[in-house]
N, CA and C of each residue as an Amber inpcrd file, in Angstrom:
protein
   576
  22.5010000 -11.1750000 -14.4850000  21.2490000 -11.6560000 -13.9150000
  21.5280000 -12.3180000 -12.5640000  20.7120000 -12.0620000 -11.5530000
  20.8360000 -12.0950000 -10.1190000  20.5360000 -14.0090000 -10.3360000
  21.4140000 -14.8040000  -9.1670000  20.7090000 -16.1020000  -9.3830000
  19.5590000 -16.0720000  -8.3030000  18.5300000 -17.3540000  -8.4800000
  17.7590000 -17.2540000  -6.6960000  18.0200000 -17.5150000  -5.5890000
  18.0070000 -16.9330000  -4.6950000  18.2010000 -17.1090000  -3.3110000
  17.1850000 -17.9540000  -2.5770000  18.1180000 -18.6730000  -1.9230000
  17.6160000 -19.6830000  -0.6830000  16.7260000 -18.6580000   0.0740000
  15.4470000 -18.3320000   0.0820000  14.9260000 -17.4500000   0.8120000
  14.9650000 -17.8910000   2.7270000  14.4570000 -19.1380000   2.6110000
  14.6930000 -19.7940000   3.9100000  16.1340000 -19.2920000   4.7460000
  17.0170000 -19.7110000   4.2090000  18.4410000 -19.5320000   4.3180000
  18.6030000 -18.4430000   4.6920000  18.2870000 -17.4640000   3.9090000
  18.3610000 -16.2270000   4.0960000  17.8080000 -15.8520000   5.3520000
  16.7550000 -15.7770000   5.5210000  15.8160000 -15.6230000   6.6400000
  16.6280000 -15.9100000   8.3530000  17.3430000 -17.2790000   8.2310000
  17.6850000 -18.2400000   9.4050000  19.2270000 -16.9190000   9.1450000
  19.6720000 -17.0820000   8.4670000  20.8050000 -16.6600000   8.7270000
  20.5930000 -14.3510000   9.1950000  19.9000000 -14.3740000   8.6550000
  19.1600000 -12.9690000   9.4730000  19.2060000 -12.5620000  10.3760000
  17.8550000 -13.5710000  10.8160000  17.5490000 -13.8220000  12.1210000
  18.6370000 -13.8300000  13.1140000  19.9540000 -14.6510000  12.9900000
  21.1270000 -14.7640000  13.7210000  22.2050000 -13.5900000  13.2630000
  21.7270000 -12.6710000  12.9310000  22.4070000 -11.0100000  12.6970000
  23.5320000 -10.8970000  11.2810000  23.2590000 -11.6160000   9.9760000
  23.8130000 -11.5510000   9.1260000  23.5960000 -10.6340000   8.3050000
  24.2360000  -9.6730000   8.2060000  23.6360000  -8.3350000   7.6030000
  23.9720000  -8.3700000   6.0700000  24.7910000  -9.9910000   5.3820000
  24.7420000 -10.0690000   3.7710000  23.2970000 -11.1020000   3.8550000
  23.1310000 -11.1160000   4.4380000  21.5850000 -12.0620000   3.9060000
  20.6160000 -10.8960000   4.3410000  20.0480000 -10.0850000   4.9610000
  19.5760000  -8.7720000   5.1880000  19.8140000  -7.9150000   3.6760000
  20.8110000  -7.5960000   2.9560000  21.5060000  -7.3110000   1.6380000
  20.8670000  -8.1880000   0.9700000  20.9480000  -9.7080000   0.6270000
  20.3220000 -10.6930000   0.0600000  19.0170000 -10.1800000  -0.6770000
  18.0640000  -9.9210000   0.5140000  16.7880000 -10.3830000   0.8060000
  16.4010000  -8.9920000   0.1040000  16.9570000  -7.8670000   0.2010000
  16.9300000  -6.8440000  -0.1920000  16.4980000  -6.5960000  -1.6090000
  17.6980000  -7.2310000  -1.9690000  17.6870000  -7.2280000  -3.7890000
  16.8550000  -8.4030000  -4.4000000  16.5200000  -9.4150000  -3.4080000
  15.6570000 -10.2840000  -4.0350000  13.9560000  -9.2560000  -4.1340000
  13.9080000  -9.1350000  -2.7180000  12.3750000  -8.3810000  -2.4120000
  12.1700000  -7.0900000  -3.1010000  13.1740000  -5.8210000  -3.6070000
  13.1900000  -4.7020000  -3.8600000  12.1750000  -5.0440000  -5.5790000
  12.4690000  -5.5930000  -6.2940000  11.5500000  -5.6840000  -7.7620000
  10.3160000  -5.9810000  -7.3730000  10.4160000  -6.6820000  -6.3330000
   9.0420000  -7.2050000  -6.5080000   8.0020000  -6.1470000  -5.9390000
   8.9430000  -5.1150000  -4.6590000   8.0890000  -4.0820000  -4.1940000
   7.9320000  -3.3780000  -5.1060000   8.7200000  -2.6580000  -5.5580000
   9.0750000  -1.3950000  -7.1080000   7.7170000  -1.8250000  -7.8550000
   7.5230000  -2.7520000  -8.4720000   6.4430000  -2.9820000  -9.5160000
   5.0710000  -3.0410000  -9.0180000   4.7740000  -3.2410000  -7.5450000
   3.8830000  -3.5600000  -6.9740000   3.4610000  -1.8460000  -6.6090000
   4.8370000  -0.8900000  -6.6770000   4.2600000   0.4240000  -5.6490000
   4.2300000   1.2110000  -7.1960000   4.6670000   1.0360000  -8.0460000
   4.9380000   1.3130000  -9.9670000   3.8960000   1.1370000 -10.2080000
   2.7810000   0.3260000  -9.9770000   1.4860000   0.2280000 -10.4170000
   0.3860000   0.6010000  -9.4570000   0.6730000   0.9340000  -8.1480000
  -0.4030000   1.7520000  -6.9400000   0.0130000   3.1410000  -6.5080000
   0.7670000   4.0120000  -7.3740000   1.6810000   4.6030000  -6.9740000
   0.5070000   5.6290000  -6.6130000   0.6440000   6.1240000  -4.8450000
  -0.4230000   6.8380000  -4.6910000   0.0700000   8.6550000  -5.8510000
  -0.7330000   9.4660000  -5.9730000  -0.0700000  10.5960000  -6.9190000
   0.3670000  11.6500000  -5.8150000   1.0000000  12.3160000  -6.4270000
   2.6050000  13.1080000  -5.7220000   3.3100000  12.6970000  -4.4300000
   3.6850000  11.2350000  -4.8060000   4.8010000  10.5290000  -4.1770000
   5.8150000   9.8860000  -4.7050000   6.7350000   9.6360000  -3.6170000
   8.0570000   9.2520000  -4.6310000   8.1400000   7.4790000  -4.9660000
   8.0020000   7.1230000  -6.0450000   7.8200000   5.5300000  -5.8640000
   8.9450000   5.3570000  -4.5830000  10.3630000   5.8310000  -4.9460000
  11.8050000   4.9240000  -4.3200000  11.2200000   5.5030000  -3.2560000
  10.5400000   6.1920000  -2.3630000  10.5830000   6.5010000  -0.9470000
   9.2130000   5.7590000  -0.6950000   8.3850000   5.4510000  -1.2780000
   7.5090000   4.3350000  -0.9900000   8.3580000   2.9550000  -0.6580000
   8.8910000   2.4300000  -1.6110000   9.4850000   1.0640000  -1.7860000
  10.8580000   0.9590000  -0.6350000  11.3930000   2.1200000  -0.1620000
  11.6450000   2.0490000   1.0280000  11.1380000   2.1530000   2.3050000
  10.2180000   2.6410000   2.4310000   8.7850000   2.3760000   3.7670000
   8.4120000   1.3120000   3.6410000   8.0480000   0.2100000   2.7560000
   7.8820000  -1.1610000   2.7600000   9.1670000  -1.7990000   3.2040000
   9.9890000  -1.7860000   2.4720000  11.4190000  -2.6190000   2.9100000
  11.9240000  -2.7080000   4.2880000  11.3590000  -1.1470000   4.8790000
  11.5550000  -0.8530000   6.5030000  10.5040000  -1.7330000   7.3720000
   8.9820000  -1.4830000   6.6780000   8.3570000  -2.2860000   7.5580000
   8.5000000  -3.5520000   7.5560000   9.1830000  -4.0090000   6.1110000
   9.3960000  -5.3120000   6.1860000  10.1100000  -6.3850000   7.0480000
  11.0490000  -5.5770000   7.0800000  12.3630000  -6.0990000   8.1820000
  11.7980000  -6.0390000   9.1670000  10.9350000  -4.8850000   9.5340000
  10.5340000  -4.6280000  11.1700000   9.3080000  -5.4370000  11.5580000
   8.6060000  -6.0950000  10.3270000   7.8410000  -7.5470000  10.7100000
   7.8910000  -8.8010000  10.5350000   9.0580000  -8.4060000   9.9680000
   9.9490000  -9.6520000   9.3720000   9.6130000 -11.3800000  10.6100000
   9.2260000 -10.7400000  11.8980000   9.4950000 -11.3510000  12.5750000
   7.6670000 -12.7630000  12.8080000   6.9650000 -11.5650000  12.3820000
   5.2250000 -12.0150000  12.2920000   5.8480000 -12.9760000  10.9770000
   6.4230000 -13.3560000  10.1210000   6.4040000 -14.1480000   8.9960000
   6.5420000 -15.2950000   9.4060000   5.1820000 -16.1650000   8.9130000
   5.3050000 -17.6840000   9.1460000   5.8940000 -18.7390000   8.2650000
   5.6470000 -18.2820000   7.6310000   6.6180000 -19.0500000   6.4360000
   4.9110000 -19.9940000   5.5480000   3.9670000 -20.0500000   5.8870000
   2.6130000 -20.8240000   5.0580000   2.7800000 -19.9090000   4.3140000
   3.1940000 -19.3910000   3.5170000   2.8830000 -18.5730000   2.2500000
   4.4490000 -18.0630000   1.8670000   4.9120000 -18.1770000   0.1720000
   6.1950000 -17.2100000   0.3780000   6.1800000 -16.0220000   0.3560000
   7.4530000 -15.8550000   0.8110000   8.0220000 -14.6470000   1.5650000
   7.5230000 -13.5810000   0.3530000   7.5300000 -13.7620000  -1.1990000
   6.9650000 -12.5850000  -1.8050000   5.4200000 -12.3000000  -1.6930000
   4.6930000 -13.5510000  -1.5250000   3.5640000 -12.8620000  -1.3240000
   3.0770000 -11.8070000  -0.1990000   3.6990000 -12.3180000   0.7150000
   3.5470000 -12.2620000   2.2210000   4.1570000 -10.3990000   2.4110000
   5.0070000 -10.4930000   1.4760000   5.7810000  -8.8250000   1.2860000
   4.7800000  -8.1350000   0.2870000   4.1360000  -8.5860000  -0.5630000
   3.6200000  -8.1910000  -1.3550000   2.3080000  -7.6090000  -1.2390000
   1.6070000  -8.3170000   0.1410000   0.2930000  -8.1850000   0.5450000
   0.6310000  -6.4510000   1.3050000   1.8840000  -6.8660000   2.4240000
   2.2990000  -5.3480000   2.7690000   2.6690000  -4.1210000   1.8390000
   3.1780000  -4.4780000   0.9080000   3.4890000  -3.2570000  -0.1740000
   2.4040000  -2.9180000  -0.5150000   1.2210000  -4.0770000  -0.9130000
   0.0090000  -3.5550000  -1.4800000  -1.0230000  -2.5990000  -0.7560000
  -0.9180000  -3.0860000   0.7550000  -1.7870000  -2.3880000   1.9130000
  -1.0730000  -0.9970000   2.2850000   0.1770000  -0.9510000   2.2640000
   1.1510000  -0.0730000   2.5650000   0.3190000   1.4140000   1.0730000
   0.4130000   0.8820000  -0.2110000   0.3140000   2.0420000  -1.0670000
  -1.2730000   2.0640000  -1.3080000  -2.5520000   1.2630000  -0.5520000
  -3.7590000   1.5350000  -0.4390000  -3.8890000   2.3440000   0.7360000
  -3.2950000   2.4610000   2.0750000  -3.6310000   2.8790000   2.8450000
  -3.0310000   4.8190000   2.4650000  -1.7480000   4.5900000   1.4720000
  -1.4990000   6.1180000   1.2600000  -2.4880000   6.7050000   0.1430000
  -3.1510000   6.2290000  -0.1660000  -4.0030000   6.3470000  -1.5370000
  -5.9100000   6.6240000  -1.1210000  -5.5790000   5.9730000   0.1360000
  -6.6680000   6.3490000   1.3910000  -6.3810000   7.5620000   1.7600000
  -5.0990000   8.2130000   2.2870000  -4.6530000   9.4170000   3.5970000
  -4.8070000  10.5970000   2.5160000  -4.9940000  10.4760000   0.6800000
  -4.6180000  11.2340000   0.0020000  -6.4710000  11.9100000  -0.8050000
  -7.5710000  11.0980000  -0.0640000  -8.8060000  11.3950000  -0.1840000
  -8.5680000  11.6640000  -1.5300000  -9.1350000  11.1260000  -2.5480000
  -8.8430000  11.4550000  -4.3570000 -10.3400000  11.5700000  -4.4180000
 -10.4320000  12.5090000  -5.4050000 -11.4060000  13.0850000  -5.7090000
 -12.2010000  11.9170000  -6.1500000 -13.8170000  12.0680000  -5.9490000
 -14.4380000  10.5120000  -6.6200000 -15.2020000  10.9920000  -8.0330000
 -14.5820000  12.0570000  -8.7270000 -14.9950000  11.7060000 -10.1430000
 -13.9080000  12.8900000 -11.3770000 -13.9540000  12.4540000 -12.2800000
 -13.7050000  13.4120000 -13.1960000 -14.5620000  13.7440000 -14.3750000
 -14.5150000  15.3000000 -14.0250000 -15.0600000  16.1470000 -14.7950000
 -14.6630000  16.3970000 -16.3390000 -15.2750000  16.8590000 -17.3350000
 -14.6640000  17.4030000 -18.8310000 -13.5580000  18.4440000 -18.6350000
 -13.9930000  19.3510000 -17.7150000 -13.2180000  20.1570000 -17.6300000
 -11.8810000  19.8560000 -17.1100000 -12.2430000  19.0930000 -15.9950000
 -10.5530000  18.6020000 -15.7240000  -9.7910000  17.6910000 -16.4970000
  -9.8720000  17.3750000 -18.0530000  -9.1070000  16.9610000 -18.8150000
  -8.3290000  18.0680000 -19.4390000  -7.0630000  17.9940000 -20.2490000
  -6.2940000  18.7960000 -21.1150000  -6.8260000  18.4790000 -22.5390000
  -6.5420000  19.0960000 -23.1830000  -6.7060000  19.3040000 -25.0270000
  -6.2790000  17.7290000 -25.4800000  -5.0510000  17.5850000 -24.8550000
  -4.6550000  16.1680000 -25.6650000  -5.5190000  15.2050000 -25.0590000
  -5.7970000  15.1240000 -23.5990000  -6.7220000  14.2720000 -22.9110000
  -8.1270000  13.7050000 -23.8890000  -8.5750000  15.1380000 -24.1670000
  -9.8820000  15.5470000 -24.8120000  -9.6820000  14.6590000 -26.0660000
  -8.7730000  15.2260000 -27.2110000  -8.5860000  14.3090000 -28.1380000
  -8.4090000  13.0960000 -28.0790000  -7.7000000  12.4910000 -27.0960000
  -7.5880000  10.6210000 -26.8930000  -9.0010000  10.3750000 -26.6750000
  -9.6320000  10.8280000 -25.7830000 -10.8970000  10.5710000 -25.4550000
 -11.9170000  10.2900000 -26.6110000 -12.0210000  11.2620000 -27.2580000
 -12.9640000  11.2730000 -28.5010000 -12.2860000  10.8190000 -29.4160000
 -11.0940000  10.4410000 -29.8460000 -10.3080000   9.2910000 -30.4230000
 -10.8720000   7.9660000 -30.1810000 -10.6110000   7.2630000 -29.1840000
 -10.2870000   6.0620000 -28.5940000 -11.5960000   5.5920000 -28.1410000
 -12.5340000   6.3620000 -27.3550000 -13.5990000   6.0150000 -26.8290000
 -14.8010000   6.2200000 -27.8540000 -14.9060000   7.2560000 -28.5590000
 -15.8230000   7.5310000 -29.7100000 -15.4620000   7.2270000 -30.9210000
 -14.6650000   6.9180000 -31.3670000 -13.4480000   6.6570000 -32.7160000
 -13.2220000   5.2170000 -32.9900000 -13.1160000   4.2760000 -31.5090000
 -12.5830000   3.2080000 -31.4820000 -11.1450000   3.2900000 -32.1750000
 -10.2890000   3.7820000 -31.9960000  -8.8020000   3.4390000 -32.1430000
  -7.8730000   5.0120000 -31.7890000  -6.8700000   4.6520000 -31.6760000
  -5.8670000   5.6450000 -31.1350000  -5.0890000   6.5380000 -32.0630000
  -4.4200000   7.7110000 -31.5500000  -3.9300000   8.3360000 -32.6410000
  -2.3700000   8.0980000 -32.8430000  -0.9900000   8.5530000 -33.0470000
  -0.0710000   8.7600000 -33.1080000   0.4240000   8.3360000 -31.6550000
   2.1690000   7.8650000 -31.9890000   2.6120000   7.6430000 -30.4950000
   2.1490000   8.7760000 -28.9150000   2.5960000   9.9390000 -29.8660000
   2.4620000  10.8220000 -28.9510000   0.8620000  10.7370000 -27.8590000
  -0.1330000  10.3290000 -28.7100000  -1.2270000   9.9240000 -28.2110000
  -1.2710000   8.7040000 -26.8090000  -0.4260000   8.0580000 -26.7830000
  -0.1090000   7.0100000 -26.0060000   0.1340000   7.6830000 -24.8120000
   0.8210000   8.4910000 -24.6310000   1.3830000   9.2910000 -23.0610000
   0.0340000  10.1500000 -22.9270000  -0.8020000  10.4900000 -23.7060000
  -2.2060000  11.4470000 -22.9870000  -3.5180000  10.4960000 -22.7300000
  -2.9940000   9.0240000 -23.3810000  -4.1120000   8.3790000 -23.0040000
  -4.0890000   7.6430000 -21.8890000  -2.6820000   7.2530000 -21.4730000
  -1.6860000   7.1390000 -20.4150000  -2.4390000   8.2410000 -19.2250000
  -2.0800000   9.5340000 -19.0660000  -2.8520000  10.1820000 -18.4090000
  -4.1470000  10.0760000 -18.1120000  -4.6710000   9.9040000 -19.3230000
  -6.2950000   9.5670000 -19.1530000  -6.7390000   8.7010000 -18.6300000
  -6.0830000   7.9280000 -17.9340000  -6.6130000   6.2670000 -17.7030000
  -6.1690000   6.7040000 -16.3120000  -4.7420000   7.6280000 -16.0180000
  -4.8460000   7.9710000 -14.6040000  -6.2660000   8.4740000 -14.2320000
  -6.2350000   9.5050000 -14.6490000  -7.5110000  10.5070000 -14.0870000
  -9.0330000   9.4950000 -13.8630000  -9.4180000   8.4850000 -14.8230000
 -10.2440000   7.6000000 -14.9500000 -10.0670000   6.9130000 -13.3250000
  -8.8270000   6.1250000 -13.5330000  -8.2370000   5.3900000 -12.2430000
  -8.3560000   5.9940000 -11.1020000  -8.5700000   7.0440000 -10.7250000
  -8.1360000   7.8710000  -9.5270000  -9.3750000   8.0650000  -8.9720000
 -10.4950000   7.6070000  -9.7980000 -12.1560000   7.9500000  -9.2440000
 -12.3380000   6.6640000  -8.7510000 -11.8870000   5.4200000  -8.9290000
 -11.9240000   4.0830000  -7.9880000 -11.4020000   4.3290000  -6.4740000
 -12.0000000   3.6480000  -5.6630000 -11.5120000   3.0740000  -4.4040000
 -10.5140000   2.5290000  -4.7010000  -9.5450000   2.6830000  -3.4770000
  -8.0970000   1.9330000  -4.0270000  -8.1170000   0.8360000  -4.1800000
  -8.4700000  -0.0660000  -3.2330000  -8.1700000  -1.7030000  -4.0430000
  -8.8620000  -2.2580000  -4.9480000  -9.9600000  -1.0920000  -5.7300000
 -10.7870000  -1.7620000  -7.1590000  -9.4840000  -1.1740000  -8.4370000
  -9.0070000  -0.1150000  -7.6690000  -8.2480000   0.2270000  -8.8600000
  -7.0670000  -0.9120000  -8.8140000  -6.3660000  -1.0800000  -7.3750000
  -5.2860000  -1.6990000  -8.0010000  -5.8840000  -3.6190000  -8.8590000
  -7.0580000  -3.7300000  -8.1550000  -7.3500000  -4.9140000  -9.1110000
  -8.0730000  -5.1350000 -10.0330000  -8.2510000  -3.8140000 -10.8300000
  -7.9170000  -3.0970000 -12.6440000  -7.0410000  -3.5570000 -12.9260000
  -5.5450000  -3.2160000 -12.3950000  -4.5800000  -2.5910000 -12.8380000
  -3.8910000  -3.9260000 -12.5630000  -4.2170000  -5.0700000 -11.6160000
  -3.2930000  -6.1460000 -11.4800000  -3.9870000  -7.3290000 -12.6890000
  -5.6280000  -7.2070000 -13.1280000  -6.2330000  -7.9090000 -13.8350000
  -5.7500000  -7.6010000 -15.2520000  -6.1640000  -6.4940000 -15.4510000
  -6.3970000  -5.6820000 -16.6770000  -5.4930000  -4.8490000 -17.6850000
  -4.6140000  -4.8180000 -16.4670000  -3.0750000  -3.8000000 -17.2830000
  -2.1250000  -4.6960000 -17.0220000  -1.7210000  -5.3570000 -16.2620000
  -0.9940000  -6.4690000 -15.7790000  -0.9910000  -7.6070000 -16.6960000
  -2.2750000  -8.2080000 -16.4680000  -2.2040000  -9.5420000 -16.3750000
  -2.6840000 -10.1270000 -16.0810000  -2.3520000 -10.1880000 -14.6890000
  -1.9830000 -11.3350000 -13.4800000  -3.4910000 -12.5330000 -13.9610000
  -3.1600000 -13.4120000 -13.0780000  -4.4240000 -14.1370000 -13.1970000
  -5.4860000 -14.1430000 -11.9270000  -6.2190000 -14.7140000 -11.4510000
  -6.9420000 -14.0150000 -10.8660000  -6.6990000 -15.2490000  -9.4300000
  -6.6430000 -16.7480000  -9.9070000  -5.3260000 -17.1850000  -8.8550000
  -3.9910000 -16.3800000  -7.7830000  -3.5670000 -15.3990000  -9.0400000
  -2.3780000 -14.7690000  -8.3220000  -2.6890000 -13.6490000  -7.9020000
  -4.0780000 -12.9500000  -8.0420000  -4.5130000 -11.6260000  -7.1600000
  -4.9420000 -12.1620000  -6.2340000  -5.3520000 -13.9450000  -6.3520000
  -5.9370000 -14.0320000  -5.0330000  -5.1650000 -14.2590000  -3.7370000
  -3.5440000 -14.5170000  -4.4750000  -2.6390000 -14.9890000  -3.3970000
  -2.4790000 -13.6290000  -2.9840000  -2.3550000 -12.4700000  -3.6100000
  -1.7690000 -11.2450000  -3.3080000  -2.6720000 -10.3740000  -1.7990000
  -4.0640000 -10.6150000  -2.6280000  -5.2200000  -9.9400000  -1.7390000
  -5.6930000 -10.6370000  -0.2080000  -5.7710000 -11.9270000  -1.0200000
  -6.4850000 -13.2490000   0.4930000  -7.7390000 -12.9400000  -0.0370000
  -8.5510000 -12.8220000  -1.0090000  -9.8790000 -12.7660000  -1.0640000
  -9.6670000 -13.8830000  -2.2270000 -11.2910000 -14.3680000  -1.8560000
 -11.5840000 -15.7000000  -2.8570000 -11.9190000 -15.2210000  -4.3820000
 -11.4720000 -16.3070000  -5.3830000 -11.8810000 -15.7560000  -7.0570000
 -13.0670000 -15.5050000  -7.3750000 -14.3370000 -16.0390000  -6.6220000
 -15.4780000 -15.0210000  -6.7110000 -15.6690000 -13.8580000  -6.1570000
 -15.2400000 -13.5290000  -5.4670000 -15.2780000 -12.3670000  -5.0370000
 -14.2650000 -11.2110000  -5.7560000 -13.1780000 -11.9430000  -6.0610000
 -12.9820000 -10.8160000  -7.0940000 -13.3470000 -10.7930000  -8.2980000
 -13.8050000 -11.6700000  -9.1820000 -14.6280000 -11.3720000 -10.0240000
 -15.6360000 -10.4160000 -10.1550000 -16.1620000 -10.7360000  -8.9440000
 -17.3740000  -9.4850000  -8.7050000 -17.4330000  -8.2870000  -8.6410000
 -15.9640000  -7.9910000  -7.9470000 -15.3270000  -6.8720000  -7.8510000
 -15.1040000  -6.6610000  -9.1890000 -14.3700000  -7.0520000 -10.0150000
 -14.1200000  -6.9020000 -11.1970000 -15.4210000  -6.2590000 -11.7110000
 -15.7410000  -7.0970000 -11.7790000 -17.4000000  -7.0730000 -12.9330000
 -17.7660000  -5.6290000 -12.4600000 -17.9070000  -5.0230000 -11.2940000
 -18.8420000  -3.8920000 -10.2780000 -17.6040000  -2.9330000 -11.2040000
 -16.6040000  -2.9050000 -10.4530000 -15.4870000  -1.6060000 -11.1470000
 -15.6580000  -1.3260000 -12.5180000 -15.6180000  -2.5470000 -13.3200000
 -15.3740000  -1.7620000 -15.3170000 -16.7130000  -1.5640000 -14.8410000
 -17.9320000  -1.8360000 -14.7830000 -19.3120000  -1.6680000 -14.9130000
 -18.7420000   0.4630000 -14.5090000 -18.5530000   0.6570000 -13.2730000
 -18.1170000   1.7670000 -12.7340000 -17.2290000   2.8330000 -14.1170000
 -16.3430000   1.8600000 -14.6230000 -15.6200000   3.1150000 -15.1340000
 -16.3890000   3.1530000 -16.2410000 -17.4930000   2.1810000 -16.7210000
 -18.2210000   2.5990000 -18.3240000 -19.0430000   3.7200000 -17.9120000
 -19.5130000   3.6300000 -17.0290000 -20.8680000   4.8040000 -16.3380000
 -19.9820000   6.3410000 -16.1480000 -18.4320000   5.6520000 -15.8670000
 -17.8600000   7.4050000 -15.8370000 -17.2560000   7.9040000 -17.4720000
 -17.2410000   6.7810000 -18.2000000 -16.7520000   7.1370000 -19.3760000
 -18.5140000   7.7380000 -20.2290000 -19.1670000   7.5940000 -20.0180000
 -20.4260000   7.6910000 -20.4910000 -20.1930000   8.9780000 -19.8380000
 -20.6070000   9.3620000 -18.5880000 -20.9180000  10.8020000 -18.1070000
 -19.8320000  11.5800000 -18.7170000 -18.5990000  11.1230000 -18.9360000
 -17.5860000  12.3580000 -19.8890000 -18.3180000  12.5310000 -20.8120000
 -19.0060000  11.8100000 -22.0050000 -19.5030000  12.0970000 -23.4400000
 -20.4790000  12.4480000 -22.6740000 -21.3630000  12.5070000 -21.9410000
 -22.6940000  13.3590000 -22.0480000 -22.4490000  14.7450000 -21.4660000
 -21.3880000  14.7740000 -20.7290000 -20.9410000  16.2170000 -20.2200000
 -20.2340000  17.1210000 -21.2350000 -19.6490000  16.2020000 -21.9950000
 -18.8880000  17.5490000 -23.6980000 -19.7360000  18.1030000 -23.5960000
């Protein structure tokens, strides 16, 4: 287990061309990008070549960092804008159809949503899918703050450090999106 790093330290000693604190900062910042681009991952991209386009821009704005906020949020806001803006360039379709589910899709669906409960493990990886395809009809930053509220966790304090928007306002957001995905889970059952 890695211990914590003097992030400050790190930073000062950088700045003055230390390329093991550059290394440092690396392995401190790399989890925190990975999980952040692991959960926005725009679709047919490579997470590790995402989480290295952040790490690059990171260093290369390394220099705009004021230090009023830490250094993970402050990286974190870029990773997050970094895999909304590819999730933007990738225009995703704004709904899904019956037809564009698979057989197993179909079954989780009318399992889980009409059934109220799930089937067998194997069921877990198509409902897994299903929640992509669901996910992929949001605007990107309602999905990722689904996915940072709702699949995560997080609290809504710590989306607010992530985003810069105030806790009413994401609430609202909140509230507007599930409202959104019940109206698309409804149009699947009326479209069978």
């Amino acid at each position: 287990m890695d211990l914590p790093i003097d992030v400050a330290d790190c930073l000062q000693r950088w700045r003055r061309g230390d390329e093991s604190a550059a290394e440092e900062l690396i392995r401190h910042l790399h989890p925190i990008i990975a999980r952040i681009v692991r959960t926005n991952l725009p679709r047919r991209d490579n997470e590790e070549d995402i989480v290295q386009e952040i790490l690059m821009k990171t260093f290369s704005r390394l220099h705009q960092y004021k230090g009023d906020a830490p250094l993970s949020h402050w990286v974190s806001r870029l990773a997050l804008t970094t895999c909304m803006d590819r999730l933007r360039a990738q225009k995703i379709r704004p709904e899904v159809r019956w037809s564009d589910l698979t057989t197993e899709e179909t079954e989780v669906f009318e399992t889980a949503w009409l059934g109220g409960k799930t089937g067998d493990g194997t069921g877990a990886i198509h409902a897994r899918d299903l929640v992509e395809k669901l996910l992929s009809t949001l605007e990107p930053m309602d999905r990722s703050l689904i996915l940072q509220a709702d699949l995560e966790g997080h609290s809504l304090e710590e989306i607010s450090g992530r985003t810069g928007w105030g806790i009413s306002k994401i609430k609202m957001r909140l509230f507007r999106v599930r409202a959104q995905l019940r109206k698309t889970m409804q149009r699947l059952e009326e479209t069978k």
